[in-house]
KOLDOVEX-748304 format. One line per 5 residues: their letters; for each residue x negated, z, y negated of C-alpha. Coordinates in steps of 0.25 Angstrom, whole numbers. Layout:
a	X Z Y | ...
//
This chain:
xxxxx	-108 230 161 | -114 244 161 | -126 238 171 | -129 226 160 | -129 235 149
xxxxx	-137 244 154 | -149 233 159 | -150 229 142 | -156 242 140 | -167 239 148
xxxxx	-167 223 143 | -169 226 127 | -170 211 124 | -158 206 130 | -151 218 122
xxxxx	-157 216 110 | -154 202 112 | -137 204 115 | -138 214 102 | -144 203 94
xxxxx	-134 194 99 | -122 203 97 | -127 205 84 | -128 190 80 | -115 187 85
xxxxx	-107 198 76 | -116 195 64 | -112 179 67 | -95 183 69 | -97 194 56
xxxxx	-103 182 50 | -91 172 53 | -80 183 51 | -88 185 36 | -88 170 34
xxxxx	-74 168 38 | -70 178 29 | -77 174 16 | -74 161 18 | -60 163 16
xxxxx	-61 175 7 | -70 165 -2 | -58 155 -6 | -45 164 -13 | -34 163 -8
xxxxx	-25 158 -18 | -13 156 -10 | -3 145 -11 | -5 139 -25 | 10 139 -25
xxxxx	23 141 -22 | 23 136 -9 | 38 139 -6 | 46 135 -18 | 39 122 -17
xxxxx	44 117 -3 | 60 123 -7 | 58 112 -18 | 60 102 -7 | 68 108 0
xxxxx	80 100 -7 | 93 95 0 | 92 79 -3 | 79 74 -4 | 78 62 -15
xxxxx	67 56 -7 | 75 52 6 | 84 43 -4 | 71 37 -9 | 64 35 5
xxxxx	76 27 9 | 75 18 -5 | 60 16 -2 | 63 12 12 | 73 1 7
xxxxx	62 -4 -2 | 51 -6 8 | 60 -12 18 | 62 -23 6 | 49 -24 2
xxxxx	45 -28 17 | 51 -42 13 | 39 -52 13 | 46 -59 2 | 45 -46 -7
xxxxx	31 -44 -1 | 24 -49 -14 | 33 -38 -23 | 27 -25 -27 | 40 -16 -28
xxxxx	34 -7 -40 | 35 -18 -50 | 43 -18 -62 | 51 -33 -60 | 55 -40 -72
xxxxx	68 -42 -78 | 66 -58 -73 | 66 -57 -60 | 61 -68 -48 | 71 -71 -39
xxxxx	62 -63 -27 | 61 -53 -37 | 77 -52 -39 | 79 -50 -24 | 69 -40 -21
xxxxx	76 -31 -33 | 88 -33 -27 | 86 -31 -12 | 78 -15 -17 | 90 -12 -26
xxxxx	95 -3 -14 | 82 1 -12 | 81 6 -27 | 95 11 -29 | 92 20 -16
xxxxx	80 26 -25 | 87 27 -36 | 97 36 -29 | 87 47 -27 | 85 48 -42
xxxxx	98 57 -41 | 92 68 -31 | 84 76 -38 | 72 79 -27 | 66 75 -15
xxxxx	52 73 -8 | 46 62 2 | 39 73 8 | 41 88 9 | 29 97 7
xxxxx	33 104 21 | 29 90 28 | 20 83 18 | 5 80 23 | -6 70 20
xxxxx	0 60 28 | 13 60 22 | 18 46 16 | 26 46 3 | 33 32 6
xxxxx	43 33 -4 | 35 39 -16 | 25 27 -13 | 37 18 -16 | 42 25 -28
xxxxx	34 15 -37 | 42 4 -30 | 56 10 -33 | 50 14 -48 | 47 -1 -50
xxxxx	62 -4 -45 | 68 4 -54 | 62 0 -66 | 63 -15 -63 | 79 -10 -64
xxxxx	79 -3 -76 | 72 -17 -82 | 84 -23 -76 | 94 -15 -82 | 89 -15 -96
xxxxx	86 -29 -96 | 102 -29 -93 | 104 -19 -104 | 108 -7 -96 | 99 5 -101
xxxxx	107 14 -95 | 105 8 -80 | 90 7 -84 | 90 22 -90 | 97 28 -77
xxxxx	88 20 -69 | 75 26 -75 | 80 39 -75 | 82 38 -61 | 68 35 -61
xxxxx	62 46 -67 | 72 55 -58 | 66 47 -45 | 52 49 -51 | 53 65 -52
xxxxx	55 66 -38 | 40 59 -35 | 34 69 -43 | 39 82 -36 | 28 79 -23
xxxxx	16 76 -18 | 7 70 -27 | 5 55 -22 | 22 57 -24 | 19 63 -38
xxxxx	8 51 -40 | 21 42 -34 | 30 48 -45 | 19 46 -56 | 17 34 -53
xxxxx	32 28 -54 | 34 36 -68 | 21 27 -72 | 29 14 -69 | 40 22 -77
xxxxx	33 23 -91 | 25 10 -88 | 38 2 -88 | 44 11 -101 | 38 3 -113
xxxxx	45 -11 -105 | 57 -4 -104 | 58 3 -118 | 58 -11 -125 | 71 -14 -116
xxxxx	81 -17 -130 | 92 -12 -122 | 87 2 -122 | 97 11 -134 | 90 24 -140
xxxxx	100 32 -131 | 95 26 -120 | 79 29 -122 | 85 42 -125 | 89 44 -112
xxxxx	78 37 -105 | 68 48 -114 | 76 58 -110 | 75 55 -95 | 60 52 -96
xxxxx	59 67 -103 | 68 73 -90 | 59 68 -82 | 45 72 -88 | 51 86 -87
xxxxx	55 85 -73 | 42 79 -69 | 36 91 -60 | 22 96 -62 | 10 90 -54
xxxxx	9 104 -47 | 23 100 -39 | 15 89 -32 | 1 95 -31 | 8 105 -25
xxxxx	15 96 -14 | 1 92 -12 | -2 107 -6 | 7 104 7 | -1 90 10
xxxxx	-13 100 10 | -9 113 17 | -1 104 28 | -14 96 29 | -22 109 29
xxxxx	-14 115 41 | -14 102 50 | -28 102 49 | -30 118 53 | -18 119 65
xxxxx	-26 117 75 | -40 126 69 | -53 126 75 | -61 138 79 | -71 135 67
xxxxx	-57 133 57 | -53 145 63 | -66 153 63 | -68 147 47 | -52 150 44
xxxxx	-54 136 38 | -38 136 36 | -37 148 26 | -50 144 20 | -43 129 18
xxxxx	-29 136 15 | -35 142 1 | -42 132 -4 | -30 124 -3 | -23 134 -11
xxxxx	-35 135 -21 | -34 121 -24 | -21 118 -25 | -20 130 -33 | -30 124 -43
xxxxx	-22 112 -43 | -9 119 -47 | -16 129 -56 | -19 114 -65 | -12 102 -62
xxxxx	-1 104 -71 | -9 109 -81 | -8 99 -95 | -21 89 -95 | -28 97 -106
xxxxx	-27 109 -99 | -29 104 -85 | -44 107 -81 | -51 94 -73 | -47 90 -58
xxxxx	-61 87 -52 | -64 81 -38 | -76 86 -30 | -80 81 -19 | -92 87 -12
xxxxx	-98 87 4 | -93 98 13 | -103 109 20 | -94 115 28 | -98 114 41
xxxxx	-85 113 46 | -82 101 40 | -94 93 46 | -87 94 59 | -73 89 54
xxxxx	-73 75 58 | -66 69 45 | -77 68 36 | -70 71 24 | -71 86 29
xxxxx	-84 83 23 | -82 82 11 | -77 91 -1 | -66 85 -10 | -56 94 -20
xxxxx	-51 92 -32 | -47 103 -41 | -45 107 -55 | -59 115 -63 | -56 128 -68
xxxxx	-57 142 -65 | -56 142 -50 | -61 127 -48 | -75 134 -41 | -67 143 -32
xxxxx	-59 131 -26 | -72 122 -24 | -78 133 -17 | -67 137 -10 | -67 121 -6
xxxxx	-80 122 -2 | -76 131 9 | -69 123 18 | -72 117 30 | -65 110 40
xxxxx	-53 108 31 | -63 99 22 | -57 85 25 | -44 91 25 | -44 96 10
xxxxx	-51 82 6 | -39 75 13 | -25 84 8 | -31 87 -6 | -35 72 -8
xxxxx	-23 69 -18 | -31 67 -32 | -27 77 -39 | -36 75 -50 | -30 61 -52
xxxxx	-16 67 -52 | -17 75 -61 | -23 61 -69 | -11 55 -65 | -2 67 -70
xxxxx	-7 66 -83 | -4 52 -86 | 10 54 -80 | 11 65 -89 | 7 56 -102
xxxxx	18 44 -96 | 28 54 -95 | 25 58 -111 | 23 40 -114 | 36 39 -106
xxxxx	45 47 -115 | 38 42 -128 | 39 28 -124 | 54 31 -124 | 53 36 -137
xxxxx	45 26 -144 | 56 18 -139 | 67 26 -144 | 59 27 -158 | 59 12 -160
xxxxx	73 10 -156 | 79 20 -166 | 68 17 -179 | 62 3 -174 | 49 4 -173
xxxxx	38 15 -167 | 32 27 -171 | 20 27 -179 | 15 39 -173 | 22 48 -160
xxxxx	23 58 -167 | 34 53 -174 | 42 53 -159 | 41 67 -159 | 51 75 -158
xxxxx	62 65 -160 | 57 55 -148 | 46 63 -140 | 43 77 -138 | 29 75 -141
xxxxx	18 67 -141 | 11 61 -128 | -3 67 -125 | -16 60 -118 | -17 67 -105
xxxxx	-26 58 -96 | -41 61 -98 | -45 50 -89 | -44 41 -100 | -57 48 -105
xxxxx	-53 55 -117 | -51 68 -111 | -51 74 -127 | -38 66 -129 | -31 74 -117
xxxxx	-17 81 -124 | -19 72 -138 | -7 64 -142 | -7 50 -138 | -12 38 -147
xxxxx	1 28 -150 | 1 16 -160 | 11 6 -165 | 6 -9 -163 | 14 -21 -165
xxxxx	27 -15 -166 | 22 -8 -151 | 20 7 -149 | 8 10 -139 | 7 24 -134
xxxxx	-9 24 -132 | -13 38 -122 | -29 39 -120 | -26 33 -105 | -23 19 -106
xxxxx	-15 18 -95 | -3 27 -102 | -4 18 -114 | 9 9 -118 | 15 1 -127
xxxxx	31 2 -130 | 37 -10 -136 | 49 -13 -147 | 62 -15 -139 | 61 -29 -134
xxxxx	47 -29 -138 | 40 -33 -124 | 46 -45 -117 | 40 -41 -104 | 53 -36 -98
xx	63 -43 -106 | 62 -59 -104
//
């Protein structure tokens, strides 16, 4: 050693030339280590954007609702496989006249339903827990829920066509019961749940014009429609659910690291920007639609060099949806930075959650027709005729008037105003800006559509 370091004294080029490279290579590994660092010190670190802990002892729950329901689901589907029911769509509404066929398919899924209606008793219960939920995860049974929704209310047409508001007022409420629990999960669960309360209120101006019904009973019926309004969880509760398909998605993909994922420290680098988005996310999704600033989807190319060399292209590309506001330019900075974990955010973060939050606003103003569709009922029944005005249901009837919420229909300026109603031909037509919330309740026996 002492030999070779004494024949650079006399070779000054190959010296300078080691003192250059030894230079080189600490300026390139400071370099690295400086980068490393700033490129993680650059994104806060938010931390978990909730309580992480109280959220998964909620499921932790003795007898799981949705063990009774997968069974009921199973029964229907092995049914269903009949090629004589092969033409049937289970999420229809049958008429009170029934076709022979159609008299036997309702009769061979009664088991099936009564098993489903069982579970209107226990009071929680989830298809997946958050601990095991990911991307692939199937939700069976909340894909079904349409099917059992359309079962129950051809029922309840039954019984009141029989008379017996009592059997068809205990089978709605079991209804609503069994819809609470699709909206305590995931979101495509939630959407699930949202979707079935739709068939719910769509059905309502049919049902209302039963004659049987008695003021007592839409009493009860409003009542129920109310309990359930206030039950209904926030959006949060699902968006949040959403977090575990991410963060499991997120650690399969960095178990087995690389030297470059490693080197970069691409998994705390991901670990925040998750946090940060899904803390913009809870920060406004419950917010009131007037409050609420805009979801927007950007979508842009990726030029992180790391992400040219994953072989799923859409590791190429930049896609996040987040709420504007304060922070908004942090986050798309900070979503900027990744690299490797590209294609991954695009795939566990490609729920809409702009259109849910769409979609929550116009549940919310179905949940607000629902009840005063009951109480135009209950109005008409007790003076005989409607309402000049909605105003006049208040407080008696209704709390309070509905409001527009879905700016989708174009008039955003209408967002939180009451809604337009009318009384034409002896009918009282609720008129939201978005026509699809738009509907016409009748006089008892005033549409023969059900009753023939």
């Amino acid at each position: 050693m002492k030999s070779s370091l004494s024949k650079l004294k006399h070779r000054p080029l190959l010296r300078n030339f080691l003192l250059c490279g030894f230079v080189a290579v600490t300026l390139f590994i400071g370099s690295v280590i400086c980068w490393r660092h700033n490129r993680v010190s650059s994104i806060p670190d938010v931390g978990e954007p909730f309580d992480v802990a109280a959220y998964l002892a909620k499921f932790d729950i003795e007898v799981n609702a949705f063990d009774v329901l997968g069974e009921a689901s199973k029964m229907l589907i092995e049914i269903e496989k009949k090629p004589k029911y092969r033409n049937f769509s289970s999420s229809w509404i049958f008429p009170v006249k029934l076709t022979t066929l159609q008299r036997e398919y309702l009769a061979e899924t009664d088991p099936a339903l009564d098993k489903w209606l069982s579970a209107s008793d226990i009071p929680a219960g989830y298809e997946v827990h958050p601990r095991d939920v990911n991307v692939y995860s199937t939700l069976e049974i909340s894909q079904n829920s349409r099917a059992m929704t359309g079962r129950i209310l051809t029922r309840v047409r039954q019984k009141l066509n029989e008379g017996d508001t009592e059997a068809a007022t205990e089978l709605l409420q079991q209804l609503l019961n069994l819809n609470l629990l699709f909206r305590n999960q995931s979101l495509i669960t939630r959407l699930c749940g949202i979707a079935t309360y739709n068939m719910y209120t769509s059905e309502l101006p049919y049902l209302l014009q039963f004659e049987q019904w008695t003021v007592e009973d839409l009493r009860t019926l409003q009542q129920i429609t109310q309990q359930h309004r206030v039950a209904d969880p926030p959006i949060s509760e699902s968006i949040k659910f959403e977090y575990f398909i991410a963060r499991h998605a997120l650690d399969d993909k960095l178990k087995n690291r690389s030297i470059a994922t490693t080197i970069s420290r691409e998994d705390e680098v991901a670990r925040r920007v998750l946090n940060l988005i899904f803390d913009n996310w809870l920060t406004h999704c419950d917010l009131p639609t007037a409050e609420r600033p805009p979801c927007i989807s950007h979508t842009c190319n990726s030029y992180s060099l790391s992400a040219w060399f994953e072989p799923d292209t859409s590791a190429m590309q930049c896609q996040v949806q987040f709420f504007t506001g304060e922070n908004a330019d942090l986050l798309l900075d900070s979503y900027h930075r990744l690299g490797s974990t590209h294609g991954l955010f695009n795939g566990a973060l490609g729920s809409p959650k702009n259109i849910a939050a769409i979609v929550e606003d116009r549940d919310n103003s179905r949940q607000e027709l629902a009840l005063t569709l009951i109480a135009l009922a209950i109005y008409f029944r007790e003076l005989g005729q409607f309402p000049e005005s909605l105003e006049q249901l208040v407080p008696e009837y209704l709390d309070a008037v509905p409001i527009n919420r879905d700016v989708q229909a174009g008039k955003p300026e209408q967002v939180g105003t009451p809604i337009d109603y009318k009384v034409e031909e002896g009918n009282a037509l609720l008129m939201p800006v978005e026509p699809t919330l738009q509907f016409t309740i009748y006089p008892p026996g005033g549409f023969p559509r059900y009753t023939e």
